[in-house]
Rosetta silent file (secondary structure, phi, psi, omega in degrees, C-alpha in Angstrom):
SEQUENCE: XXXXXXXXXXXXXXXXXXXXXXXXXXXXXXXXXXXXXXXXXXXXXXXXXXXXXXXXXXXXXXXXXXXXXXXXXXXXXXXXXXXXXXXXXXXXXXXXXXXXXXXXXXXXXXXXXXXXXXXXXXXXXXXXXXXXXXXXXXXXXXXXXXXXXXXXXXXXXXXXXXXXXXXXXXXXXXXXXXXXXXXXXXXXXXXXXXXXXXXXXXXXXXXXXXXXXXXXXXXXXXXXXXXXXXXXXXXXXXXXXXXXXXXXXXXXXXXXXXXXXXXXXXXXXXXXXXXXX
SCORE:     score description
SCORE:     0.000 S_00000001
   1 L     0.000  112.291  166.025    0.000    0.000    0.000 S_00000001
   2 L   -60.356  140.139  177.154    1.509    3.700   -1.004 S_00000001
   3 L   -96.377   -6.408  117.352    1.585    5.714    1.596 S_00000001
   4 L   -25.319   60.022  165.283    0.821    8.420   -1.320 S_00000001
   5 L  -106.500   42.227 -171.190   -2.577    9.146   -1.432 S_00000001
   6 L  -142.315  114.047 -174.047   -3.293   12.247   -3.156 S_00000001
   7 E  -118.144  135.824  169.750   -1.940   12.921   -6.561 S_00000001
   8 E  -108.304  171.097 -159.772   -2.304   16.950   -7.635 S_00000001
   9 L  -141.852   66.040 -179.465   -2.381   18.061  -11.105 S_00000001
  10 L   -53.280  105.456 -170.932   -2.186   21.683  -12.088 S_00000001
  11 L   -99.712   -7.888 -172.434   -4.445   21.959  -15.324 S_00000001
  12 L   -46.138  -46.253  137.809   -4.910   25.962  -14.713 S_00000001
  13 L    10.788  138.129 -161.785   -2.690   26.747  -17.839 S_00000001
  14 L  -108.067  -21.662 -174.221   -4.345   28.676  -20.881 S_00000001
  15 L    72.317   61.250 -169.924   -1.731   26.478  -23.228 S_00000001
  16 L   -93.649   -6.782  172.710   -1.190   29.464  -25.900 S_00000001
  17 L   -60.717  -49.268  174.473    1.614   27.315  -27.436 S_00000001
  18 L   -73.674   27.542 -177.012   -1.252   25.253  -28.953 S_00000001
  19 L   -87.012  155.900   -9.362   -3.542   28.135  -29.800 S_00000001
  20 L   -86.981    8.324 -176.202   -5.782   27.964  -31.601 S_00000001
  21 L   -62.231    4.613 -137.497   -6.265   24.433  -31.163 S_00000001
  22 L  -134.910  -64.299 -155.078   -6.114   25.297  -27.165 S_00000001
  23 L   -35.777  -19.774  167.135   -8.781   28.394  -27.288 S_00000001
  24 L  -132.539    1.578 -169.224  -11.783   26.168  -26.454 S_00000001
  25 L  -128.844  120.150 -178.333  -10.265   22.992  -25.801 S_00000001
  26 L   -54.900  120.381  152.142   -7.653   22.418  -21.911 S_00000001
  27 H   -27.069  -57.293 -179.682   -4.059   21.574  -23.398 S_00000001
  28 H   -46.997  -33.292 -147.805   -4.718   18.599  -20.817 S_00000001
  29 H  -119.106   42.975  146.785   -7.462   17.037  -22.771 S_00000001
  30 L   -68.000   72.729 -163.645   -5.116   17.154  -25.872 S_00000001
  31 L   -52.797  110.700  165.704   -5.031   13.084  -27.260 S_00000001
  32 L   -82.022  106.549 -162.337   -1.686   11.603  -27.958 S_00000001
  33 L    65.182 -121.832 -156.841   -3.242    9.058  -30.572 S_00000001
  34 L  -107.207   12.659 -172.654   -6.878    8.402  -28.839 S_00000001
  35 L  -128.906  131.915 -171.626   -6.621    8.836  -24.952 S_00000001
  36 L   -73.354  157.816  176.964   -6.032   12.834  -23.829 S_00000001
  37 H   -45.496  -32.983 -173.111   -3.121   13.831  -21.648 S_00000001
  38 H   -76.429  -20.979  177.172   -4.777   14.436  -18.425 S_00000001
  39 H   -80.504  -26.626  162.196   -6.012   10.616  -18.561 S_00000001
  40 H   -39.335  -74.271 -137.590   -1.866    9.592  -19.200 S_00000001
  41 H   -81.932  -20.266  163.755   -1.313   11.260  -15.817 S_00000001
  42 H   -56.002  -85.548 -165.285   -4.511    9.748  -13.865 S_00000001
  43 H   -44.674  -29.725  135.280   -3.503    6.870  -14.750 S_00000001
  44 H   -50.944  -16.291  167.998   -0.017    7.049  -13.581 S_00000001
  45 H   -93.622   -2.323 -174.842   -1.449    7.893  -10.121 S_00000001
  46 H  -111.081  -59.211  174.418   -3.306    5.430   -9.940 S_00000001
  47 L   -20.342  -46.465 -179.849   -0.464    3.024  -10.882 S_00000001
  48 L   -71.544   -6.581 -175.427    1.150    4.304   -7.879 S_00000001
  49 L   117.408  -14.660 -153.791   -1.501    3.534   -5.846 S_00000001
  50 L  -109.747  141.571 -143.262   -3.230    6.658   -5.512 S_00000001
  51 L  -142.464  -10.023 -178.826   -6.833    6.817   -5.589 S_00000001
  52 E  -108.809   97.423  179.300   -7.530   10.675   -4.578 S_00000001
  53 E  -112.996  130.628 -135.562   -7.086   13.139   -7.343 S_00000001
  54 E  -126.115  137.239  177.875   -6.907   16.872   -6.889 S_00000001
  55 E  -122.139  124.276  165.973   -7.123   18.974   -9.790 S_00000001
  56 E   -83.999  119.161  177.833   -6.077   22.776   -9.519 S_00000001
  57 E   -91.805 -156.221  166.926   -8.392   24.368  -12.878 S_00000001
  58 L  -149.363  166.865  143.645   -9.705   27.195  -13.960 S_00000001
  59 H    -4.968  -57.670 -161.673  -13.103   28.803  -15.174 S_00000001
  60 H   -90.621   19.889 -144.585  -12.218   27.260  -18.778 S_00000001
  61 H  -121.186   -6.269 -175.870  -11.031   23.674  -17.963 S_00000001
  62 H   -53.033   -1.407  169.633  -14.617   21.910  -17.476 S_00000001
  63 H   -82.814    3.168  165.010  -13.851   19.571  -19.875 S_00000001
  64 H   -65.185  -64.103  150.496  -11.954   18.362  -18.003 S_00000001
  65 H   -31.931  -69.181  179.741  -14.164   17.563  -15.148 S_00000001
  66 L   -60.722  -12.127 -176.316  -16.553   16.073  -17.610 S_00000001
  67 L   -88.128  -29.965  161.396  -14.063   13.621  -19.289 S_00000001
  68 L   -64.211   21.251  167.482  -13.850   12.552  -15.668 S_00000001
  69 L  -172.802  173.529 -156.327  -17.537   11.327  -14.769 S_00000001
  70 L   -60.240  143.705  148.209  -20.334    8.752  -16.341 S_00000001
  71 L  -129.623   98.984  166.716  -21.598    9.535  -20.005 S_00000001
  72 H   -25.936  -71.356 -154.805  -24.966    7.766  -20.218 S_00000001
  73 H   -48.359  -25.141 -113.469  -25.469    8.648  -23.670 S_00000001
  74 H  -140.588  -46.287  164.843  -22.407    7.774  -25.496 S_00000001
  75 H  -101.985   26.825  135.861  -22.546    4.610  -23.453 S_00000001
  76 H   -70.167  -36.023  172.831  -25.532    3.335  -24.620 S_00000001
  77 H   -42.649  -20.923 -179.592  -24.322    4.023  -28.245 S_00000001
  78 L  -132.227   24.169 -167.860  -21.583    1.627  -28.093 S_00000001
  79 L   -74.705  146.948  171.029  -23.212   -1.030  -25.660 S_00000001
  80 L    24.974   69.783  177.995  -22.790   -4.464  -27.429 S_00000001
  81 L  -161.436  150.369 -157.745  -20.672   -2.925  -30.195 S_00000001
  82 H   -68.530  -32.736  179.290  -16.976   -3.840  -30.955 S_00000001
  83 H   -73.001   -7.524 -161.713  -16.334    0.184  -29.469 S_00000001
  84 H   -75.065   12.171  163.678  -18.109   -0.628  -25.923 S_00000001
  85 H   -98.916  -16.659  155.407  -14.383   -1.554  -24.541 S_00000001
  86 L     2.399  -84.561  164.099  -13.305    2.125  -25.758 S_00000001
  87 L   -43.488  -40.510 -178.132  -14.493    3.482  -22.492 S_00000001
  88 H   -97.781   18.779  158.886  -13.140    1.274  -20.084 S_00000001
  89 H   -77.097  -61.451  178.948   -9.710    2.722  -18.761 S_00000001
  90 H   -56.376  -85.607 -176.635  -11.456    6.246  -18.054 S_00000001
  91 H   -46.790  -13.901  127.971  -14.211    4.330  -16.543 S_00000001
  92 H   -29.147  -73.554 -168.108  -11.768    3.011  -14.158 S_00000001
  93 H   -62.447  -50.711  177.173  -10.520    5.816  -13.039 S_00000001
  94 H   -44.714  -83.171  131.067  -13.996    7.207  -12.703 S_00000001
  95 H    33.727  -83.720 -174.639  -14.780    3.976  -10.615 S_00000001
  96 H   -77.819  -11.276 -169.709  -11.637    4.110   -8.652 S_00000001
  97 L  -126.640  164.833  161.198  -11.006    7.757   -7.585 S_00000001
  98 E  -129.452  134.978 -162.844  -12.692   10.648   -6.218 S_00000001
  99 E  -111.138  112.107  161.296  -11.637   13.535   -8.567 S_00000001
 100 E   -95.072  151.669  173.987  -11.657   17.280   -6.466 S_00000001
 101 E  -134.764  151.446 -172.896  -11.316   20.619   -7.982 S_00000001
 102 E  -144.280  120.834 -170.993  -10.122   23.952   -7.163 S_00000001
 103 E   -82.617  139.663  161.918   -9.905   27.172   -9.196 S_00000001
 104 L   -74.771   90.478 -173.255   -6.453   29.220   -9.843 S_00000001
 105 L   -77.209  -21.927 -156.559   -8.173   32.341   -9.820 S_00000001
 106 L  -142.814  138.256  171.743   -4.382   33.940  -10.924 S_00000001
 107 L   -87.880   65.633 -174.205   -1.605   32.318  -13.365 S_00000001
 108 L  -110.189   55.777  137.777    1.333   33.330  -10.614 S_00000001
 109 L    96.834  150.569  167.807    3.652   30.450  -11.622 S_00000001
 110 H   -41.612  -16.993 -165.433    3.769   26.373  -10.328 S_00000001
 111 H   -98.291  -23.486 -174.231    4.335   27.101   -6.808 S_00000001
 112 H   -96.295   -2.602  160.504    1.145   28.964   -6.322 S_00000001
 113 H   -68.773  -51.545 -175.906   -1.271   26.526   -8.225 S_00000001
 114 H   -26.464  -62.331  176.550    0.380   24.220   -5.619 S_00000001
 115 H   -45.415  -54.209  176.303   -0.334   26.549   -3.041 S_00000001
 116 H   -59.744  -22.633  169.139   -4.191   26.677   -3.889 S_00000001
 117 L  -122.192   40.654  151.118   -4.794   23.302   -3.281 S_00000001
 118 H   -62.673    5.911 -167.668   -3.751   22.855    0.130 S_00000001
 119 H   -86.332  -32.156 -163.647   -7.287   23.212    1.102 S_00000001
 120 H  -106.651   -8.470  162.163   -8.361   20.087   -0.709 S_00000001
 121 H  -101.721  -11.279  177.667   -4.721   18.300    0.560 S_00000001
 122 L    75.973 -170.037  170.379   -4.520   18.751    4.088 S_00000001
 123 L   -54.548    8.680 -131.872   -1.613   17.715    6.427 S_00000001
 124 L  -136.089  150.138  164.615   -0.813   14.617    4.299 S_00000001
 125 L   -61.807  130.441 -159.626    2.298   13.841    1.997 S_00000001
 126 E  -157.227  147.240 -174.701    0.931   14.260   -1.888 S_00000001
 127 E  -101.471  161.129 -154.606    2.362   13.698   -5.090 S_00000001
 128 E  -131.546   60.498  166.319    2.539   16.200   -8.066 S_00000001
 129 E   -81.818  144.408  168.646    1.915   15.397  -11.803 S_00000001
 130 L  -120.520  110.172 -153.877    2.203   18.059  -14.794 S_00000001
 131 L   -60.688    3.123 -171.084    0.446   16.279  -17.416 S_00000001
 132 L   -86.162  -38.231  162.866    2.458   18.153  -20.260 S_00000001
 133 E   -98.451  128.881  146.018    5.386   15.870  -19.429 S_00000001
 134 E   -85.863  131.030 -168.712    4.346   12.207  -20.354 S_00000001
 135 E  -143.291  123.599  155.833    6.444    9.559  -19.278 S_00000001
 136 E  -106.039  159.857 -162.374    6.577    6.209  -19.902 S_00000001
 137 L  -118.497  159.774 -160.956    8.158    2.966  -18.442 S_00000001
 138 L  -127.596  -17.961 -164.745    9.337   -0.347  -19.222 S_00000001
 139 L  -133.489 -138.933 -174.682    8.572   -1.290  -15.411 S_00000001
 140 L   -64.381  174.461  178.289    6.940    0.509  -12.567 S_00000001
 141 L  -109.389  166.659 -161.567    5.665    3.698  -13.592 S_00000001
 142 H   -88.647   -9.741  130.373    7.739    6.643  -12.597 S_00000001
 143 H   -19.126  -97.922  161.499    5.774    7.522  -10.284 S_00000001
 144 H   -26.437  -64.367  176.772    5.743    4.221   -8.475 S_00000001
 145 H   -46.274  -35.092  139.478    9.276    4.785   -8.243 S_00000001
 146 H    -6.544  -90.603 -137.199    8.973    7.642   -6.810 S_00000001
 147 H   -62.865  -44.312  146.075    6.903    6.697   -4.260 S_00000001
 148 H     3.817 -100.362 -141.252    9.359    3.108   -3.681 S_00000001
 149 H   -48.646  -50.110 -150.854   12.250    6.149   -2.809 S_00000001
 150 H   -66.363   -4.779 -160.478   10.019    8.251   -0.796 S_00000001
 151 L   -79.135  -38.634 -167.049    8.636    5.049    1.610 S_00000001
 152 L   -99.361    8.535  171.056   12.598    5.245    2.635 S_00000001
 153 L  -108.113   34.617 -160.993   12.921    9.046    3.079 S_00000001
 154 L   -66.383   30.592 -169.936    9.754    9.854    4.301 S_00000001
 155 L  -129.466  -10.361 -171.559   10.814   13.101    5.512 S_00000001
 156 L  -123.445  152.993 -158.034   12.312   14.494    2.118 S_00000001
 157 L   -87.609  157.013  167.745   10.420   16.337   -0.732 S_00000001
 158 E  -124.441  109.710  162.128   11.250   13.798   -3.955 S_00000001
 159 E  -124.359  159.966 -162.057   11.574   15.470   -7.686 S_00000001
 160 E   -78.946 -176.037  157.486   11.831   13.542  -10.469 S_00000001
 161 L  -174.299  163.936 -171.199   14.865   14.849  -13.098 S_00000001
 162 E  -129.010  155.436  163.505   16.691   13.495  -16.497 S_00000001
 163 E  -100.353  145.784 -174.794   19.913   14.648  -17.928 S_00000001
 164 L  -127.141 -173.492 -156.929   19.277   17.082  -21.106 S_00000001
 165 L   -83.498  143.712  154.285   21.617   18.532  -23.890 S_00000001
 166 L   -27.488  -42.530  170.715   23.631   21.618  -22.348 S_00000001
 167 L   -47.742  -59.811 -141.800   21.352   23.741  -24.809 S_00000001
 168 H  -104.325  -23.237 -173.784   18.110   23.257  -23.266 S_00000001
 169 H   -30.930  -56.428  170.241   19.620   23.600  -19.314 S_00000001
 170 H   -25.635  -28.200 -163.964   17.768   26.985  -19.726 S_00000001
 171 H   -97.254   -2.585 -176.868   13.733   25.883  -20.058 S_00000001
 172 L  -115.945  168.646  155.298   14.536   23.824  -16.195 S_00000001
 173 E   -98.026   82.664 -155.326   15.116   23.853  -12.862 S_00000001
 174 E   -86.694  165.642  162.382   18.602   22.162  -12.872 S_00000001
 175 E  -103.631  173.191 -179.582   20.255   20.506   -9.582 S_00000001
 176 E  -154.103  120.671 -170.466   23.195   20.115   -7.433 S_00000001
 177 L  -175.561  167.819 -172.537   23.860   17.225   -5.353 S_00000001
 178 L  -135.249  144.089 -160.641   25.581   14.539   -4.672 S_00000001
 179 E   -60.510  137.708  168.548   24.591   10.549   -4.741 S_00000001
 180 L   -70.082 -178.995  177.779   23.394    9.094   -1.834 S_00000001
 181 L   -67.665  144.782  162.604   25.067    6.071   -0.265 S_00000001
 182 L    51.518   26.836  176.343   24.767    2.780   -1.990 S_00000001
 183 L  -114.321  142.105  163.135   22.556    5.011   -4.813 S_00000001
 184 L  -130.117   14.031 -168.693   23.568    5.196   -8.741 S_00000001
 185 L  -141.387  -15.209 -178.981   20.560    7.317   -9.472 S_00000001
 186 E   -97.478  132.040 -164.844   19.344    9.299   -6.130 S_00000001
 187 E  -116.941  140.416  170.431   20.765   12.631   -5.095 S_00000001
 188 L   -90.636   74.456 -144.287   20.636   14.546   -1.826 S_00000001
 189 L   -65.503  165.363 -170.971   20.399   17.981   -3.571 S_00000001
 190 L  -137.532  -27.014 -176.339   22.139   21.132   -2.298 S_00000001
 191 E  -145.975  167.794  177.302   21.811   23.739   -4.527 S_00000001
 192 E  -156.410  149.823  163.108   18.485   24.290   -7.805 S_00000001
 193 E  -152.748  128.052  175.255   18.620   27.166  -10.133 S_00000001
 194 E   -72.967  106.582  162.447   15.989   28.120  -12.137 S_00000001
 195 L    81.735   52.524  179.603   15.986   28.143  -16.031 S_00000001
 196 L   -80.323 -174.496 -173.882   20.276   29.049  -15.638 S_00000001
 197 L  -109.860  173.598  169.323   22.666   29.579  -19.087 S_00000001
 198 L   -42.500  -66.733  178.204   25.041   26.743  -19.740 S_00000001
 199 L   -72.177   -4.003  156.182   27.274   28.290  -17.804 S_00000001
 200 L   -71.383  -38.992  160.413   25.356   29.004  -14.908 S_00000001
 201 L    10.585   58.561  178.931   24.551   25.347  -14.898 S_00000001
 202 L   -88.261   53.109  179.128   25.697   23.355  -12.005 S_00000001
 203 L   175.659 -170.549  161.546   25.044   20.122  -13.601 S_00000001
 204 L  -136.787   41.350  171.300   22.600   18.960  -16.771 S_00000001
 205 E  -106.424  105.814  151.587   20.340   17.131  -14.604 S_00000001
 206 E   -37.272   49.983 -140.058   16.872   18.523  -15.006 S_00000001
 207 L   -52.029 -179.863 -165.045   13.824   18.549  -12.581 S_00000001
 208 L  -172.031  170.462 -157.441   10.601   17.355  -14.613 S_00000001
 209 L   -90.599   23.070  159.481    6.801   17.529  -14.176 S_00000001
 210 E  -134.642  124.150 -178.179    6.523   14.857  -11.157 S_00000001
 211 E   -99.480  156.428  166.179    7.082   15.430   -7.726 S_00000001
 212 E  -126.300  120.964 -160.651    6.503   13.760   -4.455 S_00000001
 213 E  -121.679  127.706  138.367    6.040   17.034   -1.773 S_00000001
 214 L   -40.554  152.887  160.643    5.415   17.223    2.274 S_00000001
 215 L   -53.851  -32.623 -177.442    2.893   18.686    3.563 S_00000001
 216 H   -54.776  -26.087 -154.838    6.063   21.360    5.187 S_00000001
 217 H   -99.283    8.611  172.587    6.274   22.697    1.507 S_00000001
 218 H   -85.893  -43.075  172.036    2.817   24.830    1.921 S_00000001
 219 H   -44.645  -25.131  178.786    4.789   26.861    5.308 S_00000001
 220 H   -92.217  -67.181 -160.271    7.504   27.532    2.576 S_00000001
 221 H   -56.002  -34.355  171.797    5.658   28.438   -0.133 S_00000001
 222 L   -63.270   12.466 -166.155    3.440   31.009    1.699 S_00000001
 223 L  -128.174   -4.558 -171.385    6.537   32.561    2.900 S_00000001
 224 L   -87.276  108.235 -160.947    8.054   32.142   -0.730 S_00000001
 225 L   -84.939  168.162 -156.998    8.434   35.553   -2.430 S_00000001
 226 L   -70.674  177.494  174.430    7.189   35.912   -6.347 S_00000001
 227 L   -98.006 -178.481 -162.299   10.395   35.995   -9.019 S_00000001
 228 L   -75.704    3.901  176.040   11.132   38.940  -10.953 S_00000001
 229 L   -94.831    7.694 -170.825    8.175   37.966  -13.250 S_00000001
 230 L    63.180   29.076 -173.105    5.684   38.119  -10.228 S_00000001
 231 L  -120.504  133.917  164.230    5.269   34.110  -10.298 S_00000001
 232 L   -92.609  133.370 -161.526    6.353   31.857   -7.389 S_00000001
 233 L   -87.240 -155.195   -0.548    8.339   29.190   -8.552 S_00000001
 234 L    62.988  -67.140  169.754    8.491   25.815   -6.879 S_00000001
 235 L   -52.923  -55.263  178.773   12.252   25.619   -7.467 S_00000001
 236 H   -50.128 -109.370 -152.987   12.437   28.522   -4.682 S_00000001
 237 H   -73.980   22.249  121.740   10.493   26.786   -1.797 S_00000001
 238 H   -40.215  -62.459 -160.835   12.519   23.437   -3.181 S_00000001
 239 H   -95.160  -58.673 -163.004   16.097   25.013   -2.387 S_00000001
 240 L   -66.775  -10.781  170.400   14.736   26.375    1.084 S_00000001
 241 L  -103.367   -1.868 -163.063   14.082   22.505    2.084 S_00000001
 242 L  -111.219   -0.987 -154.184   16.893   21.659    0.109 S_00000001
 243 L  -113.283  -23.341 -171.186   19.202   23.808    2.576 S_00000001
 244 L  -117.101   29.937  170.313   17.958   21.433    5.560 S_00000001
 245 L    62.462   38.279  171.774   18.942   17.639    3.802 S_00000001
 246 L  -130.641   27.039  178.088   15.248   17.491    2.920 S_00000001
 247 L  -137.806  165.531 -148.890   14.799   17.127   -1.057 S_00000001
 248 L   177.726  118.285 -158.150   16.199   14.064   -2.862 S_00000001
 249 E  -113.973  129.153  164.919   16.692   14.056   -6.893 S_00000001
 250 E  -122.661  155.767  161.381   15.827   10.788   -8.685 S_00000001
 251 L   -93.542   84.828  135.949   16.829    9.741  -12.219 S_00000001
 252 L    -2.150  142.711  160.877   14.075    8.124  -13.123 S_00000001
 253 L  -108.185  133.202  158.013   13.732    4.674  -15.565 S_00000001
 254 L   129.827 -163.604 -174.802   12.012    5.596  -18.820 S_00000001
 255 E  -108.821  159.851 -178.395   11.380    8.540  -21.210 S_00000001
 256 E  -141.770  155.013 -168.656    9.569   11.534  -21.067 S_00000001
 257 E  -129.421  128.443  168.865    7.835   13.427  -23.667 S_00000001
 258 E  -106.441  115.358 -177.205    7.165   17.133  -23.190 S_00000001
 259 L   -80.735  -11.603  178.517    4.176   17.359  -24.579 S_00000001
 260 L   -95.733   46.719  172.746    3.651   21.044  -23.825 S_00000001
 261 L  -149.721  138.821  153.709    5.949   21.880  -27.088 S_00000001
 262 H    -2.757  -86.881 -152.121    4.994   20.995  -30.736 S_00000001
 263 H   -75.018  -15.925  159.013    7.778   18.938  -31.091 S_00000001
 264 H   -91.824   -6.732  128.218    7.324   16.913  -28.096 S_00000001
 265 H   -40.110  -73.903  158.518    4.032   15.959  -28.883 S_00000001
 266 H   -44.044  -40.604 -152.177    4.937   14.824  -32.129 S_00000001
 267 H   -68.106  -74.717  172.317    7.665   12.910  -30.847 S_00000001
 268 H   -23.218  -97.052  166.782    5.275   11.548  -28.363 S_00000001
 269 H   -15.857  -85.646 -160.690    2.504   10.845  -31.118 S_00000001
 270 H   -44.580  -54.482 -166.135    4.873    9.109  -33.524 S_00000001
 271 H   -52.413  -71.567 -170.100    6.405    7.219  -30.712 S_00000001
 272 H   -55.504  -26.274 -162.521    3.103    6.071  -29.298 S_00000001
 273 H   -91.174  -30.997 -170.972    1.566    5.416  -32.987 S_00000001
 274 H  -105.313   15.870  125.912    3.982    2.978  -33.903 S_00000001
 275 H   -46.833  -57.429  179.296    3.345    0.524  -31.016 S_00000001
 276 H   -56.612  -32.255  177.217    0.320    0.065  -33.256 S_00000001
 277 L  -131.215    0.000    0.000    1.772   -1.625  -36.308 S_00000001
């Protein structure tokens, strides 16, 4: 049994890379071949064990909601029809979770959608997907690994992170840290810098869209002041927990897709499409 039971998802995001496809339709409920992103990342939470799902939205995101409960109609239409199995991973998840929501009245950066749904996480230890990166596995899901690491640290924030090209260090939150004992993949981080040049860099290890957080990280972030863009970051009340031995970088097994860029969709799409033939 994970000791994870809450996974949160910040969907608040207007997604203007993907305008105008995005202008009436949540970036989340964007299909790589026939199942939408936000259903990837349920379903990775659920892998893990996690059965509570918290979504921070917005005003524009009810489709969201709605892809997420019963459709009568649509499943009489395909009742005793070669399509009536279509339906039943999302009717899992319907099934298996209780789905909450909470509006992002204000786009002030990852740490404050976070921030918005302590109401609906409580006191409790809670995990973090951002469905824009997809990641798949060969094994556990990376998630599950996650949570594996965090059952023996249960006192340290977990983020997931990959090594990228030198180039791209900029578009992250890279780390600095050094492997734990008897570890070839977990780090005991010491320093994060957000979005740095190459040479600000200290490393080309990458943070990524899944987290495992304490409850301890809403007392930072409400104490965490905005960046010069007026958004509170994550990475910030990260490195203030990361100053006390309390965050712990894993390299994840499998791939990631970042689906919230053109080209990592495609990638993603192609990749996923040719499993099919």
């Amino acid at each position: 049994m994970s000791i994870i039971k809450q996974c949160l998802f910040p969907v608040a995001g207007y997604g203007t890379r993907f305008l105008p496809a995005t202008k009436a339709i949540p970036k989340e409920m964007l299909p790589i071949l026939t199942k939408p992103l936000i259903q990837y990342a349920v379903e990775e939470a659920m892998s893990a064990g996690i059965c509570s799902m918290v979504m921070v939205t917005s005003k524009h995101k009810k489709a969201i909601e709605n892809h997420f409960k019963p459709h009568p109609e649509i499943e009489a239409s395909i009742q005793n029809t070669t399509k009536e199995s279509l339906l039943d991973e999302v009717n899992q998840a319907i099934e298996y979770c209780d789905f909450s929501y909470t509006e992002q009245q204000q786009m002030l950066g990852l740490g404050h959608a976070i921030y918005t749904g302590q109401a609906l996480i409580g006191n409790a230890p809670f995990a973090v997907i951002l469905p824009d990166d997809l990641c798949t596995s060969e094994s556990d899901s990376v998630l599950l690994q996650m949570t594996k690491l965090y059952q023996q640290h249960p006192d340290c924030c977990i983020v997931a992170i990959e090594a990228v090209l030198e180039s791209e260090v900029d578009k992250y939150g890279v780390i600095d840290g050094e492997l734990l004992p008897n570890s070839s993949n977990a780090y005991r981080v010491h320093n994060m810098v957000e979005k740095p040049t190459a040479v600000e860099a200290p490393s080309n290890l990458a943070i990524i869209g899944r987290y495992i957080l304490t409850s301890e990280i809403f007392t930072v972030l409400k104490d965490t002041p905005a960046d010069k863009n007026g958004e509170i970051q994550i990475t910030d009340a990260l490195m203030t927990l990361a100053k006390q031995g309390k965050v712990i970088a894993y390299q994840f097994q499998g791939k990631r897709f970042d689906c919230g860029s053109i080209n990592g969709f495609v990638k993603a799409t192609h990749v996923f499409a040719k499993k099919l033939l």
